[in-house]
DSSP file (Angstrom, degrees, kcal/mol; ACC not computed):
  #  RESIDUE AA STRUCTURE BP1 BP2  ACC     N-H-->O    O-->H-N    N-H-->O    O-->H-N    TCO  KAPPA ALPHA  PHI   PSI    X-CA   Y-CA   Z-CA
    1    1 A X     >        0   0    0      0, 0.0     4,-1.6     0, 0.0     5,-0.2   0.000 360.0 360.0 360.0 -94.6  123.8   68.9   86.4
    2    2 A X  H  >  +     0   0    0      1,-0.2     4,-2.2     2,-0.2     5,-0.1   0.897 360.0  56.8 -85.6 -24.1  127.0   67.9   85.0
    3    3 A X  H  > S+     0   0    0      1,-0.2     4,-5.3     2,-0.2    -1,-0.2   0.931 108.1  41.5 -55.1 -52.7  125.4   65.3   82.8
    4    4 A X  H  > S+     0   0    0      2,-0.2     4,-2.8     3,-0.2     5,-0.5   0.997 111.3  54.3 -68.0 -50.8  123.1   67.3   81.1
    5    5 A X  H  X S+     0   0    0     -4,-1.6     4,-2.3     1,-0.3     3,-0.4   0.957 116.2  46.3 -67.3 -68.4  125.8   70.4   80.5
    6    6 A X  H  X S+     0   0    0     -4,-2.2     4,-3.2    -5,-0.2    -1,-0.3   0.822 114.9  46.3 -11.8 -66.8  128.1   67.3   78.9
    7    7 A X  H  X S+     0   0    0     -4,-5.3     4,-1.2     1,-0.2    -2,-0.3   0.842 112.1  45.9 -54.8 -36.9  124.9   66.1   76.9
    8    8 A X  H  X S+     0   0    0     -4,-2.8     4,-3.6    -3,-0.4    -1,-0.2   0.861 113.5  53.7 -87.8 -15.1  123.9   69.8   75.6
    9    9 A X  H  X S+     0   0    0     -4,-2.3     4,-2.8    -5,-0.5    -1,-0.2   0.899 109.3  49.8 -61.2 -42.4  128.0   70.3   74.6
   10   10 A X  H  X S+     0   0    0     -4,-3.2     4,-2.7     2,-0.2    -1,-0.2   0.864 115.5  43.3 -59.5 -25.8  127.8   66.8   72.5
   11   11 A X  H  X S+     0   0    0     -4,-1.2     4,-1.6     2,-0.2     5,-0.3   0.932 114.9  45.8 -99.5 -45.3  124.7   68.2   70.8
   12   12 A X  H  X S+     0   0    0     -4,-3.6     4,-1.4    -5,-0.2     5,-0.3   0.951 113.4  53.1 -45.0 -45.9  126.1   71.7   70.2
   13   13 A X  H >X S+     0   0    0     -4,-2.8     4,-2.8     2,-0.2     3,-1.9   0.970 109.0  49.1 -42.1 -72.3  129.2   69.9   69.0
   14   14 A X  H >X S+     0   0    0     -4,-2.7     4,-1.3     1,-0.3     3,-0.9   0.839 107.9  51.0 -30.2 -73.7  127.3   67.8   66.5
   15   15 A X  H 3X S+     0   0    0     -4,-1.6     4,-2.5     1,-0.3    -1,-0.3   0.612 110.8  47.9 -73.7   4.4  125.4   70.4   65.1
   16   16 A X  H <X S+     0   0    0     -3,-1.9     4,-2.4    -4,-1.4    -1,-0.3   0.845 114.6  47.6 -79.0 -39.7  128.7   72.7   64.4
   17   17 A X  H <X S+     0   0    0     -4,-2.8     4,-1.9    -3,-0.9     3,-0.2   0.951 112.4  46.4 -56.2 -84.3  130.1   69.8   63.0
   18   18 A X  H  X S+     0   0    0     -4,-1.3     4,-3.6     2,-0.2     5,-0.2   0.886 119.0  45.5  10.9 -68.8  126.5   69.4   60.9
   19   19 A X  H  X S+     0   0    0     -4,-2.5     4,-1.8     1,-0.3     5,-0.3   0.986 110.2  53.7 -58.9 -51.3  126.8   73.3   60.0
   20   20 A X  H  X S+     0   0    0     -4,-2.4     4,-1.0     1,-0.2    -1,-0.3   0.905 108.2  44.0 -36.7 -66.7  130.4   72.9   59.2
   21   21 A X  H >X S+     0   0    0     -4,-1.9     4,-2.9     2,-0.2     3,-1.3   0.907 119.4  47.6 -56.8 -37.9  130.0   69.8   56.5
   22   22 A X  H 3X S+     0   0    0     -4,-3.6     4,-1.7     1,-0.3     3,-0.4   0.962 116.0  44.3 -64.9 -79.4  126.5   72.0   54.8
   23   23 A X  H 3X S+     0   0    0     -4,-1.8     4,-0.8     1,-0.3    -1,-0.3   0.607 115.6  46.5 -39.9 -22.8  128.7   75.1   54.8
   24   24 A X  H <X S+     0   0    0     -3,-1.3     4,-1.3    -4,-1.0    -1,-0.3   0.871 114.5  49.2 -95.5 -40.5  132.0   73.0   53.2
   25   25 A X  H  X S+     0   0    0     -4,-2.9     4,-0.9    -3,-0.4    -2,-0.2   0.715 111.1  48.7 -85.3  -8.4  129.7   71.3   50.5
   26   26 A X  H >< S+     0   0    0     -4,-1.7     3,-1.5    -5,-0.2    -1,-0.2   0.950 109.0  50.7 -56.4 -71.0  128.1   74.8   49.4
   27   27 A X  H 3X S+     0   0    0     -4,-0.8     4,-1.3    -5,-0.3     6,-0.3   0.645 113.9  46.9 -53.2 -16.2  131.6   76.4   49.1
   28   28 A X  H 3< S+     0   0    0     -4,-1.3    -1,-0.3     3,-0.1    -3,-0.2   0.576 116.1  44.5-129.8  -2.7  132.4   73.0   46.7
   29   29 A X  T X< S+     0   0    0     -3,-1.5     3,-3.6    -4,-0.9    -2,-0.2   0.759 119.5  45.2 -37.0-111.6  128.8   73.6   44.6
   30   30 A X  T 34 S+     0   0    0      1,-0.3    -3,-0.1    -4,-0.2    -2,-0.1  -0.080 125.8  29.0  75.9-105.5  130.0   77.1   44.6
   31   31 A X  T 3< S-     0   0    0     -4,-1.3    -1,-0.3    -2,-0.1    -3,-0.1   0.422  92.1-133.4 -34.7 -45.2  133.7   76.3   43.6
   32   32 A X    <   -     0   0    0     -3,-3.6     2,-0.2     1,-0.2    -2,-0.1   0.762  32.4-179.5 -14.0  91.4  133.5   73.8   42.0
   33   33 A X        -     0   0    0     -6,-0.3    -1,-0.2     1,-0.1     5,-0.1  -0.370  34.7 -89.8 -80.4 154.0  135.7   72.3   43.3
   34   34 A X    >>  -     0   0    0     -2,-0.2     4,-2.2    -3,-0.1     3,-1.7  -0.069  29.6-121.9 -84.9 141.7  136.4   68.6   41.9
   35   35 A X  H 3> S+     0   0    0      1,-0.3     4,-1.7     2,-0.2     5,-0.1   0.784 110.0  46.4 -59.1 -40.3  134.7   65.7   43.3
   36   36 A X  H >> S+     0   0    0      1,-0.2     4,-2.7     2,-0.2     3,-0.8   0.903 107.7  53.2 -44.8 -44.0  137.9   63.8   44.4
   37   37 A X  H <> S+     0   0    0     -3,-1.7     4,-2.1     1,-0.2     5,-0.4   0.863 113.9  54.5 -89.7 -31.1  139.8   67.1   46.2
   38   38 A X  H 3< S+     0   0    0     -4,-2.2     4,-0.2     2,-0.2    -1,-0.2   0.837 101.2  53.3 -47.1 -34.7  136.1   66.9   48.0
   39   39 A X  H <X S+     0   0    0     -4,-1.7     4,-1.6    -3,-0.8     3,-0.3   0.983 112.0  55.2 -67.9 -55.5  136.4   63.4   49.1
   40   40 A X  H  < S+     0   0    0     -4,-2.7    -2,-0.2     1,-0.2    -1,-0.2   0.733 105.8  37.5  17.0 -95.9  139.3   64.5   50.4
   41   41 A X  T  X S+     0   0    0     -4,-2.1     4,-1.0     1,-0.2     3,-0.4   0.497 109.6  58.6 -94.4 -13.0  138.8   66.9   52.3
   42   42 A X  H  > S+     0   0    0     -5,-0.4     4,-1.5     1,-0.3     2,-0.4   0.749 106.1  57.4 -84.0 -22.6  135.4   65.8   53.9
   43   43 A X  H  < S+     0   0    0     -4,-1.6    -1,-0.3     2,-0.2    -4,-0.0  -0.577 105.0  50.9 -98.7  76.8  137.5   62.6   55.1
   44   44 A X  H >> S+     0   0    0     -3,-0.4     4,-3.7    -2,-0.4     3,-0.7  -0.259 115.1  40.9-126.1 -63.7  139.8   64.8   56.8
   45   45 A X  H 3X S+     0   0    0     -4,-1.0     4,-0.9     2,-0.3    -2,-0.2   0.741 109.2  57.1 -68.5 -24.3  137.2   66.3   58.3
   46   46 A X  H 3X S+     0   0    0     -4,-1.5     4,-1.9     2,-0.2    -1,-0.2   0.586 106.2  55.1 -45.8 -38.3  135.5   63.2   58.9
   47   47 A X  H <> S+     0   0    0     -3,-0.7     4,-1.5     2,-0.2     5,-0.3   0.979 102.5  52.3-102.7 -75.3  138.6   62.1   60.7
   48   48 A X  H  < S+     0   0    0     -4,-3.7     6,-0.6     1,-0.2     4,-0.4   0.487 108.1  51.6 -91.6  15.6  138.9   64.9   63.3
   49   49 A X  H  X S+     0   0    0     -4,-0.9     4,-2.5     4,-0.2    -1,-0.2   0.784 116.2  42.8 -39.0 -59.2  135.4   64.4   64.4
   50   50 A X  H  < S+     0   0    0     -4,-1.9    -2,-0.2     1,-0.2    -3,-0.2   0.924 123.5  34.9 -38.1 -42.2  136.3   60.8   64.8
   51   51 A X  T  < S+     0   0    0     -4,-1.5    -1,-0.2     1,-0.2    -3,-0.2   0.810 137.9  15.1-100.5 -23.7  139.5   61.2   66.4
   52   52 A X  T >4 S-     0   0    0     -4,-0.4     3,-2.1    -5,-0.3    -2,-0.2   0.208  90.5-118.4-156.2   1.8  138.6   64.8   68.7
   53   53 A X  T 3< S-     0   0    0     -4,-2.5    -4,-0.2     1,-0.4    -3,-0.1   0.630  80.2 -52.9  93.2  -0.6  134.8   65.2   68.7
   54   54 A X  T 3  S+     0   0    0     -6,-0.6     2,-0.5    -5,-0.2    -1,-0.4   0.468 113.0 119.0  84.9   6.0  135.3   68.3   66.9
   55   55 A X    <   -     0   0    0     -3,-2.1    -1,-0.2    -6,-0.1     5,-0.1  -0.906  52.6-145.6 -98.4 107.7  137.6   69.8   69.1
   56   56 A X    >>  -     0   0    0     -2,-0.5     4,-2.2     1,-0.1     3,-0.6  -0.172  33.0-108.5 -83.0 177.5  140.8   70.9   69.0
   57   57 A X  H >> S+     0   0    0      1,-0.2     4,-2.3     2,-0.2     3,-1.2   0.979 118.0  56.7 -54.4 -54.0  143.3   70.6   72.0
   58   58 A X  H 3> S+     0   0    0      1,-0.2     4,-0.6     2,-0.2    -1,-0.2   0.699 103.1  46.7  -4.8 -69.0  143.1   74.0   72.3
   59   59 A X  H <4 S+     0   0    0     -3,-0.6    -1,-0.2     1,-0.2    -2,-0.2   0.665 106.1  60.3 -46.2 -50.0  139.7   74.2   72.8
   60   60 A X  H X< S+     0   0    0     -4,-2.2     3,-0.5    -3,-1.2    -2,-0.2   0.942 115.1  31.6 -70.4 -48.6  139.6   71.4   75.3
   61   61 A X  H >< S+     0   0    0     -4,-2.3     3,-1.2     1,-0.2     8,-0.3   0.467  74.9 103.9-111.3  10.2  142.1   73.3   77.9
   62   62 A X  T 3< S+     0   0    0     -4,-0.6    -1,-0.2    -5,-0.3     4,-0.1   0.502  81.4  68.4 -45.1   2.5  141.3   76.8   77.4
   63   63 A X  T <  S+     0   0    0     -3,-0.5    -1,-0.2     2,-0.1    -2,-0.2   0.851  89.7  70.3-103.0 -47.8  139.5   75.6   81.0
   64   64 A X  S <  S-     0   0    0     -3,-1.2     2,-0.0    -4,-0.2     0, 0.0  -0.460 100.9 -88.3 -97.1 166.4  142.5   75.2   82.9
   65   65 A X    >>  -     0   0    0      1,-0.1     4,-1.3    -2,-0.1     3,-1.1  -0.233  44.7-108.3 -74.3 154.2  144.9   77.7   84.1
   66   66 A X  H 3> S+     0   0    0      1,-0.2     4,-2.4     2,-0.2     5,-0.5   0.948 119.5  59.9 -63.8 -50.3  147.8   78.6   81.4
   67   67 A X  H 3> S+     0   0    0      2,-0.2     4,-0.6     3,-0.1    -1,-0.2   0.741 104.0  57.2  24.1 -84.5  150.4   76.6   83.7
   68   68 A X  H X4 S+     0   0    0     -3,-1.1     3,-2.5     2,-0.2     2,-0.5   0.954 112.7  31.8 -40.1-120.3  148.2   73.9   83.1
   69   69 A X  H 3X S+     0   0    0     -4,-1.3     4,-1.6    -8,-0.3    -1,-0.2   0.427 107.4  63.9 -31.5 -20.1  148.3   73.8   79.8
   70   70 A X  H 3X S+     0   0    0     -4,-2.4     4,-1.5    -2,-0.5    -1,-0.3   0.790 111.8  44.1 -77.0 -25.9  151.6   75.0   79.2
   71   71 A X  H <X S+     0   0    0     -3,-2.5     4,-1.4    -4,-0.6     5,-0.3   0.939 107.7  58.6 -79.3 -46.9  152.6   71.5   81.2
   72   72 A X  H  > S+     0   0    0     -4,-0.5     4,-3.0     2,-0.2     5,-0.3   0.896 108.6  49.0 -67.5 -45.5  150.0   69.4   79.2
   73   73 A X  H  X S+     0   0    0     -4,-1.6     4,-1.7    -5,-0.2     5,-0.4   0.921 104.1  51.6-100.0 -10.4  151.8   70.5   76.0
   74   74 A X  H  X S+     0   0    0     -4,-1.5     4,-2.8    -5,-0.2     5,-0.3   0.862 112.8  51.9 -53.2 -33.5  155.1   69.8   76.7
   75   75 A X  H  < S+     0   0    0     -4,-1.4     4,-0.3     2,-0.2    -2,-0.2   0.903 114.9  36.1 -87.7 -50.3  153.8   66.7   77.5
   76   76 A X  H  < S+     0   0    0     -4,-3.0     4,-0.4    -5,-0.3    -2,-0.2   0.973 136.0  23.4 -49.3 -60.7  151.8   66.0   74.3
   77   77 A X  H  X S+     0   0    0     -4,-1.7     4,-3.8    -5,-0.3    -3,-0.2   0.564 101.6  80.5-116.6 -27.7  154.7   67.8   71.7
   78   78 A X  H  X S+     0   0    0     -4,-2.8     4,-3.7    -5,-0.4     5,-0.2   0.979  94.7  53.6 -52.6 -58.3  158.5   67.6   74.1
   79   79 A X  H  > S+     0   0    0     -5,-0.3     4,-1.1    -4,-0.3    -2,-0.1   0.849 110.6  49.5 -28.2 -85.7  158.9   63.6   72.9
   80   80 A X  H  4 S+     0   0    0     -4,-0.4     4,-0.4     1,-0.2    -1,-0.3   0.767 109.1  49.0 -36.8 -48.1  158.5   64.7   69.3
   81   81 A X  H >< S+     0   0    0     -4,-3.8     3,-3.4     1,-0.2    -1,-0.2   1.000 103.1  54.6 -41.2 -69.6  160.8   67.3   69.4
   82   82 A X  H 3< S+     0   0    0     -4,-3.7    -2,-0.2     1,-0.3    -3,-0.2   0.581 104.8  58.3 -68.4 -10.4  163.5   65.8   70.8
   83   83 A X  T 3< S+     0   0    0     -4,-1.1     2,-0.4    -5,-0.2    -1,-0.3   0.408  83.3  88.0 -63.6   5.6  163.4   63.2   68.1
   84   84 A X  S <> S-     0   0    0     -3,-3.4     4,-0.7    -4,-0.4     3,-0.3  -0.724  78.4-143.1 -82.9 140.6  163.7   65.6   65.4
   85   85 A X  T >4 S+     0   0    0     -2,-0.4     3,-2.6     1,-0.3     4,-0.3   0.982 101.5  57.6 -78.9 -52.3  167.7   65.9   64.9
   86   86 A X  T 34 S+     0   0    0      1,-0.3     3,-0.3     2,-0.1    -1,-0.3   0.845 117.8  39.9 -56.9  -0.2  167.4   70.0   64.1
   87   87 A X  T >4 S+     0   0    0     -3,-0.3     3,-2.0    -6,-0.2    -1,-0.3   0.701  91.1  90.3-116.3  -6.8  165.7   69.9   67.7
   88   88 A X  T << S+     0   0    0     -3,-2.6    -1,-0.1    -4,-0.7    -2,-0.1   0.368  87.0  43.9 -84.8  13.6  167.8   67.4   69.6
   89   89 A X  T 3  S+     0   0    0     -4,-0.3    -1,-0.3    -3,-0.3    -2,-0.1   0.147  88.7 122.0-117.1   8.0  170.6   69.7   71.2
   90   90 A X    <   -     0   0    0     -3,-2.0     2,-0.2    -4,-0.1     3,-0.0  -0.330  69.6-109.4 -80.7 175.5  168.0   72.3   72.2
   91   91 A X    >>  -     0   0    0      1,-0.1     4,-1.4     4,-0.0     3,-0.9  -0.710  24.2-118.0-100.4 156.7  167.6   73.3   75.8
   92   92 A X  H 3> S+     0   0    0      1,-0.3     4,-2.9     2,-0.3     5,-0.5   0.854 109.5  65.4 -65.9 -44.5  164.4   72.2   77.5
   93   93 A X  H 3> S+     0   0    0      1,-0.2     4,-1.0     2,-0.2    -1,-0.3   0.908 107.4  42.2 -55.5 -24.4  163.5   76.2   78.0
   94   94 A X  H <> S+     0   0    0     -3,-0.9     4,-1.1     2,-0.2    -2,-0.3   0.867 108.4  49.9-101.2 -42.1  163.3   76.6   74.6
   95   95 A X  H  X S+     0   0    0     -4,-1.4     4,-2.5     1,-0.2    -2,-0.2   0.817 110.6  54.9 -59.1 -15.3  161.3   73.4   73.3
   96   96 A X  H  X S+     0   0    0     -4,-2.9     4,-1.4     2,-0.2    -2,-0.2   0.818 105.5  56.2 -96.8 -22.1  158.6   74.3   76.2
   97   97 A X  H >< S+     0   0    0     -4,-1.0     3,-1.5    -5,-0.5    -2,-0.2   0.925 113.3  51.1 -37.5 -96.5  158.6   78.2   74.2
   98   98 A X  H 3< S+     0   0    0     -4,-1.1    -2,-0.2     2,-0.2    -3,-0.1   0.629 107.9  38.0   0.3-101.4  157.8   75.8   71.6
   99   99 A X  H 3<        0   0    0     -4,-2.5    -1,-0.2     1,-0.3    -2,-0.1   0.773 360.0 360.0 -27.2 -49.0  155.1   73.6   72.5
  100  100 A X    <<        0   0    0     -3,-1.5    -1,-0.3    -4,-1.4    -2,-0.2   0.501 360.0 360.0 -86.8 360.0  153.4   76.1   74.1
């Protein structure tokens, strides 16, 4: 049941991740683009698999109702606002425009 539908999402994930890295290192044959601005940008990409599985937030809460989501980024992104000085007098209706 829910196990398996997890497991076959990790393995789809992988291999779009997979497709992704074949598909970046064609385009930088290609290119040729230069072997540092490749290290680069494969450890970038390297890093939001690590950090988000391949998944952006997005992705993840298109599953809940917009509400939902609208509430989960406010919660993620308000903090950061309101330490930015051009954002620290704004009214709360308008940083939650924002986030979301």
């Amino acid at each position: 049941g829910n196990i398996e539908l997890l497991l076959s999402q990790r393995d789809a994930t992988s291999i779009r991740f997979q497709e992704q890295i074949v598909s970046l290192t064609e385009f930088f044959q290609h290119q040729r683009v230069p072997k540092p601005l490749r290290g680069h940008i494969l450890n970038h990409v390297h890093h939001i698999w690590r950090t988000q599985r391949g998944l952006d937030n997005a992705e993840r809460l298109k599953m809940l109702p917009r509400e939902t989501q609208n509430q989960v980024y406010r919660h993620l992104y308000k903090d950061s606002l309101h330490r930015c000085k051009f954002f620290e007098k704004c009214q709360d209706g308008f940083l939650d425009a924002l986030c979301t």
